[in-house]
C-alpha positions as CSV (number, residue, x, y, z in Angstrom):
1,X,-7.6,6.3,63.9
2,X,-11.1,5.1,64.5
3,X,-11.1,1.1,65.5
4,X,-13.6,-1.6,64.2
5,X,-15.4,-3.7,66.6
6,X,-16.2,-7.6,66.5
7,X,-17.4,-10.0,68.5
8,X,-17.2,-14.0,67.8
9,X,-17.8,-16.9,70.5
10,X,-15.4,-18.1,72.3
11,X,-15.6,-21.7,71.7
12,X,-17.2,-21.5,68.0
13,X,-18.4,-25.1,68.9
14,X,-20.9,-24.8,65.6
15,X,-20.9,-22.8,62.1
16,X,-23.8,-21.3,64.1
17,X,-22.5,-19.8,66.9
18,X,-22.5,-15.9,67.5
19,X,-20.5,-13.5,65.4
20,X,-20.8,-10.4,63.7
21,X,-19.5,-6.7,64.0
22,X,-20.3,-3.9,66.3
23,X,-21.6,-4.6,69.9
24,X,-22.8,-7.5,70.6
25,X,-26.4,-7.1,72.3
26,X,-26.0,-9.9,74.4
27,X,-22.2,-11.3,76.3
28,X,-22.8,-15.3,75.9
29,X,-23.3,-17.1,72.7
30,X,-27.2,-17.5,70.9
31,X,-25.9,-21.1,69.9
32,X,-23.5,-23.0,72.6
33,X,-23.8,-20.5,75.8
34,X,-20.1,-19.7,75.7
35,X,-18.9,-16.1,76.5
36,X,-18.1,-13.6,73.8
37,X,-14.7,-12.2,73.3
38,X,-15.3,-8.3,71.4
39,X,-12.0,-7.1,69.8
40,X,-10.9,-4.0,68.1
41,X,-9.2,-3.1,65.5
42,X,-9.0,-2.8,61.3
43,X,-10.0,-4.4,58.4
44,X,-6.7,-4.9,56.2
45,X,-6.6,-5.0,52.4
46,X,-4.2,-7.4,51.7
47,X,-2.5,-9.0,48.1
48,X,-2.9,-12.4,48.8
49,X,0.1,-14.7,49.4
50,X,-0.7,-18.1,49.9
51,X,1.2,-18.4,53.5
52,X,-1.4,-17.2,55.6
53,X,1.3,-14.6,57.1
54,X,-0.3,-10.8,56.9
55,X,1.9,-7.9,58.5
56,X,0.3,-5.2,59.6
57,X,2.7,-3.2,57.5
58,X,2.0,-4.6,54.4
59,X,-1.2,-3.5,54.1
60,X,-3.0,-1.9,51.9
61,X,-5.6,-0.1,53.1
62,X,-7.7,-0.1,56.0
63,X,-11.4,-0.3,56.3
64,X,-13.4,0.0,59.9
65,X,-16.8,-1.9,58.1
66,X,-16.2,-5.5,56.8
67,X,-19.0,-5.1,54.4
68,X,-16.7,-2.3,52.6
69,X,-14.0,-3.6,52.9
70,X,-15.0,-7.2,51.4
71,X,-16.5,-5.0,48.5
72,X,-13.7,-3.1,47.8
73,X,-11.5,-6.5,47.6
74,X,-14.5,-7.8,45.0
75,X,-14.0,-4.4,43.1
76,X,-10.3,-5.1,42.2
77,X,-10.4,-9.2,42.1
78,X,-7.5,-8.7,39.6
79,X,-4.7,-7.3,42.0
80,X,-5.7,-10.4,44.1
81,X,-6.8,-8.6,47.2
82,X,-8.4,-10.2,49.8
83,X,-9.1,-9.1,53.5
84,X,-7.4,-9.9,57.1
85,X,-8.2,-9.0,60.5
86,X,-5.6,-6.4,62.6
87,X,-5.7,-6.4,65.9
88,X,-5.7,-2.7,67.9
89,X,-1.5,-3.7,69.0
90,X,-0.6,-4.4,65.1
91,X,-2.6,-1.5,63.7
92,X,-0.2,1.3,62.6
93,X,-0.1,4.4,63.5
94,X,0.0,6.0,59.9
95,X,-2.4,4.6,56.9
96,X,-0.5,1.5,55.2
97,X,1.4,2.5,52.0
98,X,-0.1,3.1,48.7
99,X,2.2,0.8,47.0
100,X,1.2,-3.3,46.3
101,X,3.2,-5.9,47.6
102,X,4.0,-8.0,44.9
103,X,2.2,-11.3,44.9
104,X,5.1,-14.2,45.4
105,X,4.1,-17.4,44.4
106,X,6.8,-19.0,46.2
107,X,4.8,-18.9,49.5
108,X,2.1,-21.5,47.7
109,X,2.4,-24.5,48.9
110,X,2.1,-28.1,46.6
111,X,-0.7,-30.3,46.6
112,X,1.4,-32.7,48.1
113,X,2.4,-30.3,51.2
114,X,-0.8,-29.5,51.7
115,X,-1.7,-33.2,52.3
116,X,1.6,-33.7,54.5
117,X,0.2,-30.5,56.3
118,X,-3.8,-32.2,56.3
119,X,-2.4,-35.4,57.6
120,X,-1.0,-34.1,60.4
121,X,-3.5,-31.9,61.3
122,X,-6.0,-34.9,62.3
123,X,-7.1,-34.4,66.1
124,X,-6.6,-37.7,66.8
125,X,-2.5,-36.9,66.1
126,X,-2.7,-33.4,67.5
127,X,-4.0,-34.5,71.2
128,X,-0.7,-35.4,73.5
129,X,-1.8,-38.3,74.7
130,X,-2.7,-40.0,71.4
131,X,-0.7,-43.0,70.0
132,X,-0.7,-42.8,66.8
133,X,1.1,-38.8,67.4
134,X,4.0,-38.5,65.6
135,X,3.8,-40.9,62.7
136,X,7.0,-41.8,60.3
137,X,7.9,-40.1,57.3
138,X,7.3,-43.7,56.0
139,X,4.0,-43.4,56.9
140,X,2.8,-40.1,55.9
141,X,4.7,-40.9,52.2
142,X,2.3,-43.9,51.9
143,X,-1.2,-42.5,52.8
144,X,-0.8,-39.8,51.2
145,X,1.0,-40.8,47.9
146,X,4.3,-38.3,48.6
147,X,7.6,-37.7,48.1
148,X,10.4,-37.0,50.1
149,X,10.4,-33.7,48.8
150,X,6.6,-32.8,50.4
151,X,7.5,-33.6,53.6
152,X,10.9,-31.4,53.2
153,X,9.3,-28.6,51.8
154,X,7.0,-28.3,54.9
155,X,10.1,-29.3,57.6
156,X,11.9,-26.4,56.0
157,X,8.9,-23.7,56.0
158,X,8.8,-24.5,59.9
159,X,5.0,-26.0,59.4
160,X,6.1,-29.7,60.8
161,X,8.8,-30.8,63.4
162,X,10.6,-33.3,62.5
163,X,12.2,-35.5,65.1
164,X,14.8,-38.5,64.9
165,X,12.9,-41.3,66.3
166,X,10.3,-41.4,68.7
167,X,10.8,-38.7,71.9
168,X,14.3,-37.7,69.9
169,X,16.0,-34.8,69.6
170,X,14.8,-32.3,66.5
171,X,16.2,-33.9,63.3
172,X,18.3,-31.2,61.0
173,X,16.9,-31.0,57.2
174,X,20.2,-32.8,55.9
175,X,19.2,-36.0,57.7
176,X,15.1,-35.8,56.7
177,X,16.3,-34.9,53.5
178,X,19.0,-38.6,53.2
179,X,18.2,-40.9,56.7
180,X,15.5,-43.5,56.0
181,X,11.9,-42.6,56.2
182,X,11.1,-45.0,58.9
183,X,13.5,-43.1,61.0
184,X,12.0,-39.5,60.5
185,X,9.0,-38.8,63.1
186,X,6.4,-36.0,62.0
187,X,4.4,-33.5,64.0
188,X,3.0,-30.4,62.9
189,X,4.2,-27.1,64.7
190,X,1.7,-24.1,65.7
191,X,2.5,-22.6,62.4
192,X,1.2,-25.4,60.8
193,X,-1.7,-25.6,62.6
194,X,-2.3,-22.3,62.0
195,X,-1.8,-22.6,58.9
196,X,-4.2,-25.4,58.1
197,X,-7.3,-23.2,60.0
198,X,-6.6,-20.1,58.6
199,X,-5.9,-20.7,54.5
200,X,-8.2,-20.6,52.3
201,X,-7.0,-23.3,50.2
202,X,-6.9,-25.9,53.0
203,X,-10.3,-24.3,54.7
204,X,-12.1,-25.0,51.3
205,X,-10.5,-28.0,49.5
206,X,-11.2,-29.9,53.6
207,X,-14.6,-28.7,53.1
208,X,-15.8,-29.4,49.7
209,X,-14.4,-33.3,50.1
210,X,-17.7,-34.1,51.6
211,X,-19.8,-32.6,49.2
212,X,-21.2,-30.0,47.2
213,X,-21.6,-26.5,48.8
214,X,-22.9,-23.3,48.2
215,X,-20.6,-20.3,47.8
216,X,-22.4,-18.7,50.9
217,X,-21.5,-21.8,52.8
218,X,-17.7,-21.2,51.8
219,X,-17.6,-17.4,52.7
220,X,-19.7,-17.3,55.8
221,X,-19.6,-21.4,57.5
222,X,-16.0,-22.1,57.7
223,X,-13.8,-22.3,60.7
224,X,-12.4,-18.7,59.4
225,X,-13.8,-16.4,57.2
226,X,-13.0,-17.1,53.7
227,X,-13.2,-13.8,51.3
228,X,-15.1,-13.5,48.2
229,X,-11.8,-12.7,46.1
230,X,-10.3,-15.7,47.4
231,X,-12.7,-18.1,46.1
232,X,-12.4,-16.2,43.1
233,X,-8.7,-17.3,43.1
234,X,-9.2,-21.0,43.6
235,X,-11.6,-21.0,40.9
236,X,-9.5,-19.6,38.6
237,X,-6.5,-22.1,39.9
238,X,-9.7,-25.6,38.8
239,X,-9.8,-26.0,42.0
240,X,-13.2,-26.0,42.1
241,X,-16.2,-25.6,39.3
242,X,-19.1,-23.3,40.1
243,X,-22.8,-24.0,39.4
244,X,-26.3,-22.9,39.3
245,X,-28.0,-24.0,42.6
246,X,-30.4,-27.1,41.4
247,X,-28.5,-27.4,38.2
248,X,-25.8,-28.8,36.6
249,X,-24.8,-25.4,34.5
250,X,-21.8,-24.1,35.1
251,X,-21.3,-20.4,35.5
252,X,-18.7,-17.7,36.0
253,X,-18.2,-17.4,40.0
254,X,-18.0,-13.7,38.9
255,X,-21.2,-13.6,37.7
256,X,-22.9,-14.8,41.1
257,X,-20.7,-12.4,43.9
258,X,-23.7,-11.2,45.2
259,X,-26.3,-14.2,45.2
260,X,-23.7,-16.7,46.8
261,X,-26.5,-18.4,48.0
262,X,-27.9,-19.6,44.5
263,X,-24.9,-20.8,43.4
264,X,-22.7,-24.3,44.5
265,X,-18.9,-25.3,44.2
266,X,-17.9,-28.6,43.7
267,X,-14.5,-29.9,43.7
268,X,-12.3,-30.7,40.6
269,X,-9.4,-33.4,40.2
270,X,-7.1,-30.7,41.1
271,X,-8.9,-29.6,44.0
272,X,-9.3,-33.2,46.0
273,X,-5.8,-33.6,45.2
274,X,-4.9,-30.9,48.1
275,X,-7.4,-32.6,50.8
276,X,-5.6,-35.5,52.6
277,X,-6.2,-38.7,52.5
278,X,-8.6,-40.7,54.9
């Protein structure tokens, strides 16, 4: 099978800095001067699942153009397809099966796990030598108005860590699910952090906290790409209301897939809800 090739900065410092498909003309970025790193591989058609987890095998189809590959995913917004890097290792040998995947919402996670989750993913608690790293389960509960059951729900999926005190051993579910919350310490895993950067829930909900955007913003000026499709989806969940650039009218996001730059998302009720607290 015939690869894809792409090139992004290595430091992506700025929503500016160098990326794009093919090969690159030039080996250090236009924006921040930092190398290039060019990687081959496939575009994968995907059902979206909500846990940011994409085998290679359970692709659909593959595509070598992006541009293709994000139109077919537009062309069949209703079997909630959406597009995913594979690397050359994780490409298969044979095309992916023809068959779906069904779409489990099971892997979606709560407004109030996604502010657990967005919480935790602060810098400021992510960097080692930080004080205020691992916070309580007291703590988290009160900032970000949640229960118990938020802060299990992530511990469970293997997105935080939960400890028994501070520098303590790994605390088992049965005792963050009954000890007291002061005695529960939080710290999200690499799966969580990975999680936070790469879904398109938490990507767009962090995003649109501070303001109004337009749509191109959203697909092309994130952290990580964010597909057409998927907006689409968090649309259709209120997590966001799309409008006429300059205006205040309110239009189908359907109607404006191809002049994302005329058109501006701002965020519902629903939506800030998933955004943590600051």
């Amino acid at each position: 099978m015939r690869f894809a090739t792409r090139y992004r900065c290595s430091s992506r410092a700025f929503v500016s800095c160098t990326r794009g498909e093919g090969t690159p003309r030039r080996r250090k970025c236009s924006t921040c001067g930092a190398a290039l790193l060019i990687e081959q591989g496939a575009h994968g058609i995907y059902v979206w699942r909500g846990d940011g987890r994409y085998p290679a095998r359970d692709a659909v189809q593959l595509f070598t153009s992006a541009t293709v590959a994000d139109q077919f995913a537009s062309d069949h917004l209703a079997d909630g397809y959406v597009v995913r890097w594979i690397s050359s290792e994780d490409v298969p040998a044979a095309l992916p099966r023809s068959e779906k995947p069904p779409v489990s919402k099971a892997h979606q996670l709560s407004a109030d796990s996604w502010r657990v989750i967005g919480h935790l993913y602060d810098p400021s608690l992510i960097n080692p030598g930080s004080r205020r790293r691992d916070p309580s389960m007291q703590v988290i509960c009160k900032t970000q108005d949640v229960t118990r059951d938020a802060v299990v729900d992530v511990v469970e999926r293997g997105l935080v860590r939960a400890r028994l005190g501070l520098g303590g051993d790994d605390a088992p579910l049965e005792a963050v699910r009954r000890l007291p919350d002061s005695a529960i310490r939080l710290r999200i895993t690499k799966a969580g952090m990975y999680h936070a950067s790469h879904d398109p829930t938490h990507l767009v909900m962090c995003a649109l906290r501070r303001g109004e955007l337009s749509l191109f913003t959203l697909l092309r000026g994130l952290a990580n790409p964010v597909g057409f499709g998927e907006l689409c989806e968090l649309a259709d969940r209120r997590l966001f209301d799309t409008y006429l650039l300059g205006t205040d009218a309110e239009i189908p996001i359907r109607q404006v897939r191809d002049l994302s730059s005329f058109a501006y998302a701002r965020q519902t009720a629903v939506g800030r809800a998933y955004a943590a607290n600051r």
